[in-house]
N, C-alpha and C positions, 0 to 999 in steps of 0.2 A: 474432413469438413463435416460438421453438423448434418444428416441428410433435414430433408422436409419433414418428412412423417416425425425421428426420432427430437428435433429440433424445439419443436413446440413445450417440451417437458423437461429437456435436458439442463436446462439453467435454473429453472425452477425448483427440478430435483438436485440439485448440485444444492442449489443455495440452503434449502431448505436441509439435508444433511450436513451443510456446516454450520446453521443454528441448533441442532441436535446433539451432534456430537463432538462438533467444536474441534479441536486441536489435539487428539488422543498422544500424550506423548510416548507409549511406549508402544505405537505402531509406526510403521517404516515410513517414511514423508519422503516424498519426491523432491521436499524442496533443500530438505536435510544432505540428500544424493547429490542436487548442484551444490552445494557450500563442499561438498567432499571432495566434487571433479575439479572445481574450483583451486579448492587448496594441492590438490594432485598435481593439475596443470601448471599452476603458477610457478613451478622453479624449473620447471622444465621449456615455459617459452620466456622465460630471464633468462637461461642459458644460451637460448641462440645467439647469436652474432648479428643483431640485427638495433639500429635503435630502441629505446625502452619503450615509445611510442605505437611502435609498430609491431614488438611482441604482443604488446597489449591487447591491441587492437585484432592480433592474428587469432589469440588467446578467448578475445570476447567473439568476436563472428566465429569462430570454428564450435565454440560451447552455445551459443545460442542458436545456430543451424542444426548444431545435435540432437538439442531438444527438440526442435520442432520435429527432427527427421527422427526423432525414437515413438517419437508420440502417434505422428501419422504411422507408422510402419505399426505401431502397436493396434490402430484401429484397421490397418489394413486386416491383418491377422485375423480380427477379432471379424472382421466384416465376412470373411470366407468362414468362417463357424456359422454364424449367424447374426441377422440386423440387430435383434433385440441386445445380442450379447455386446456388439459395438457399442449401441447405445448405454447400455451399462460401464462400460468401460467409460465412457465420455462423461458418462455425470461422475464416474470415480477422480479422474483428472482435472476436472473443474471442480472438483469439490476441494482437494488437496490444491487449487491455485487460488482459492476466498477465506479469509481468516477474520469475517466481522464477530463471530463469536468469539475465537482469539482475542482479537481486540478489544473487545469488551470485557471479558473476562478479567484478562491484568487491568485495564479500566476499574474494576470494583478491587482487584486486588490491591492497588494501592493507594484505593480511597480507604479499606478496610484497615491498611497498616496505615493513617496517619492517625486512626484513631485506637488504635491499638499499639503499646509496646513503645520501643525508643524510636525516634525521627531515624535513625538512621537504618532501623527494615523498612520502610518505605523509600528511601534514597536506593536498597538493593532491590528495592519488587520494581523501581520505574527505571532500575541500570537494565535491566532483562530487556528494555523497549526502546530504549532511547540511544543515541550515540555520543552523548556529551556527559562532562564529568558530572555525576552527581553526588560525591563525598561531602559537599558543604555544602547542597543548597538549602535553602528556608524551608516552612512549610509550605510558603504561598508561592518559593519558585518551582517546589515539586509539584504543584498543582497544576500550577502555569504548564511546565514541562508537558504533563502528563493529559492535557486538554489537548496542545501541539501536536502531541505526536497522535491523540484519536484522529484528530481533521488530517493529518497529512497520510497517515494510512487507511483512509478513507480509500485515498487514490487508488494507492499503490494495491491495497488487499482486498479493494470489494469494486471499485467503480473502472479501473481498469484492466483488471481480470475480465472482466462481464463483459467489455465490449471487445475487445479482442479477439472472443470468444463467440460474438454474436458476429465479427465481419470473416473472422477467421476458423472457428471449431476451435478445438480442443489444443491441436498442436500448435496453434499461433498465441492461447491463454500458454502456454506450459512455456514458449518461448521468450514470451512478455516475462512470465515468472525467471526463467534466467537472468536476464535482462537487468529484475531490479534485486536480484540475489549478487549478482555480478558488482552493480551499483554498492548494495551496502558492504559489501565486503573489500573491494579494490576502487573503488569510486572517490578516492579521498583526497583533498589538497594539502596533504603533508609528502612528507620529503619522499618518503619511499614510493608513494603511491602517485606523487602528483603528474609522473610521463606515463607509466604505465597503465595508472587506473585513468586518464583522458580521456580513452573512445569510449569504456565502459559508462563513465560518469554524461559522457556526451548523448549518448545513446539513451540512458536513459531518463534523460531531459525530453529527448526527440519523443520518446513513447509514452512518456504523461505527460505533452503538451495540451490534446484536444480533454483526455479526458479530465485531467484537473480541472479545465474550464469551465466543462460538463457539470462537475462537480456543483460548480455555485448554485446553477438553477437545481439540482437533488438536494442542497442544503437548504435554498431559502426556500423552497418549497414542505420540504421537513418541517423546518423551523415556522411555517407560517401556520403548518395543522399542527405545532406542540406550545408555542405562546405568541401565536400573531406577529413574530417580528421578521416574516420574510424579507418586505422590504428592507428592513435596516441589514438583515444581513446580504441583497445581493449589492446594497449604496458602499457598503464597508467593504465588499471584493474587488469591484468596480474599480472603487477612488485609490484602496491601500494595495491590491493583490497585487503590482507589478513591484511595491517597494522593498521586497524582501531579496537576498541574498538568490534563492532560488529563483529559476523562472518559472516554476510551477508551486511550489511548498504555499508560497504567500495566497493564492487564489483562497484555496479552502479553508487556511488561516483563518485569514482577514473575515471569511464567511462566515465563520463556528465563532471569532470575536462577537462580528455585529449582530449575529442571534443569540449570542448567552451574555451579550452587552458587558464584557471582560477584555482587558488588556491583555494583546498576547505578542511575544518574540521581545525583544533587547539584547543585552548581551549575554555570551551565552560562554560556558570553557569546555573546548572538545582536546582533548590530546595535551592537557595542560597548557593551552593556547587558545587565551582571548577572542574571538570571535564576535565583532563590533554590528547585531543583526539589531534591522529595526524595527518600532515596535507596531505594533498594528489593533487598531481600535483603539487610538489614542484618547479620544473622549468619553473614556470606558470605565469600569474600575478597576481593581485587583483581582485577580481570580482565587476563588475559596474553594475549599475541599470539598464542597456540594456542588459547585461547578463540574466537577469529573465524573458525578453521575448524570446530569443534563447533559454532558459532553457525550458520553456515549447513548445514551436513549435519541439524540438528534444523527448520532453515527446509524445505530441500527435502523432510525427510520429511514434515512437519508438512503443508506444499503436496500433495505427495500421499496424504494420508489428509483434505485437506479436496474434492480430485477426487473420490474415492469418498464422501462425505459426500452432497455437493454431487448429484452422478448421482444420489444413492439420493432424498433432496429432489426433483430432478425427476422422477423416474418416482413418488412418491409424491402430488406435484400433480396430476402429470397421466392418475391411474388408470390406468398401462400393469399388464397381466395379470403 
């Protein structure tokens, strides 16, 4: 757990080196570690004797207690050294569970390759991000794409990390981080994955329920200090956020629609299979290749107004004077 004393700076400092340094890829990533135990575990709880259901399930709760239980045991450790050395440790963990520089990053990356070079490096810089096919789409559906997936990892890589983090420390962000690593990896409604990956996929519906929600008011608050259209985007979460496919994807959607006032979702082809998702900000327009950098400058604000959020949540749990 977060103590008092180290609490007050440890989200701060967390966030604040992953706007610095961002996503170093040729340093070890913890989140790299679950995708490994992940693929490790996987043929080994298929092999049980058990329905696919319940391998699954046994597979997701044993790796997602794991993390929690390496993380706390690592601040244990780090606690009998010394507090300050805990505390370092804890903004190192929470810094590897936030990736809004990540996400911005490939944001300009593949705003950079639609106007560079042939359509089709920019269909490979936004297959790095996204989980649906992108061999054929337009310019204006890679844009589209490429708005979607800033607002929906919004969630997942800056606003629920943070709070997680702020009810629970370190080890509850690292286990959330399982969670939606579990999610993108076996979480899927096709054939192989659709018994197995069910708890995983369920789960993490469960764990970005409140904070998706969260989400609207850090977007239309963004969105109202970057062109005034708070309102319009928390009217567009409101009325469209439950129409989507997801029970949480659509909130922040339908937000990042009604403040960059762009069309986003329709159909979409994941696993060469149709995918009939509806649209959101219907009275909207197209979304253009200078939409993907509003998209992410409304993300990184949005990111930090959900730091200050998030900090005010922890010192509110935890009765600081």
């Amino acid at each position: 757990m977060i103590t008092a004393l180290s609490g007050v700076w440890v989200l701060p400092a967390a966030c604040a080196m992953d706007l610095v340094l961002g996503d170093p890829h040729r340093m070890p990533h913890p989140v790299r570690w679950m995708g490994s135990a992940i693929s490790w575990s996987e043929p080994r709880f298929r092999a049980l004797s058990f329905d696919l259901r319940l391998s699954g399930a046994l597979m997701t709760g044993g790796l997602v207690a794991g993390s929690w239980a390496v993380a706390a045991a690592a601040l244990a450790a780090a606690r009998g050294v010394n507090p300050t050395v805990a505390a370092l440790l804890e903004v190192l963990i929470l810094y590897f569970c936030i990736s809004t520089q990540s996400l911005a990053s490939e944001a300009e990356g593949i705003h950079r390759a639609l106007f560079s070079g042939p359509l089709n490096r920019a269909r490979k810089q936004l297959g790095r991000i996204v989980g649906r096919d992108t061999e054929n789409l337009s310019r204006e559906q890679i844009a589209r794409a490429a708005v979607e997936t800033v607002a929906e990892n919004l969630v997942d890589g800056v606003v629920a990390p943070l709070f997680f983090a702020a009810i629970g420390g370190a080890p509850l962000a690292a286990a959330y981080r399982m969670v939606n690593t579990l999610d993108a990896m076996i979480g899927y409604r096709n054939e192989r994955y659709r018994r197995f990956g069910a708890f995983a996929a369920r789960l993490d519906d469960v764990a970005n329920w409140l904070p998706a929600r969260i989400s609207v008011g850090l977007i239309a608050a963004a969105s109202q200090l970057l062109s005034g259209r708070g309102r319009q985007a928390m009217r567009t979460a409101v009325r469209e956020g439950n129409h989507h496919t997801s029970p949480n994807a659509g909130f922040p959607e339908a937000a990042f629609a009604g403040a960059l006032a762009v069309r986003l979702g329709g159909p979409s082809r994941y696993g060469g299979e149709m995918v009939d998702k509806p649209f959101l900000g219907e009275n909207c327009g197209p979304v253009l290749a200078g939409d993907i950098l509003r998209a992410r400058d409304l993300m990184v604000l949005a990111s930090l107004l959900a730091l200050v959020a998030m900090a005010l949540l922890f010192l509110l749990l935890h009765h600081l004077p």
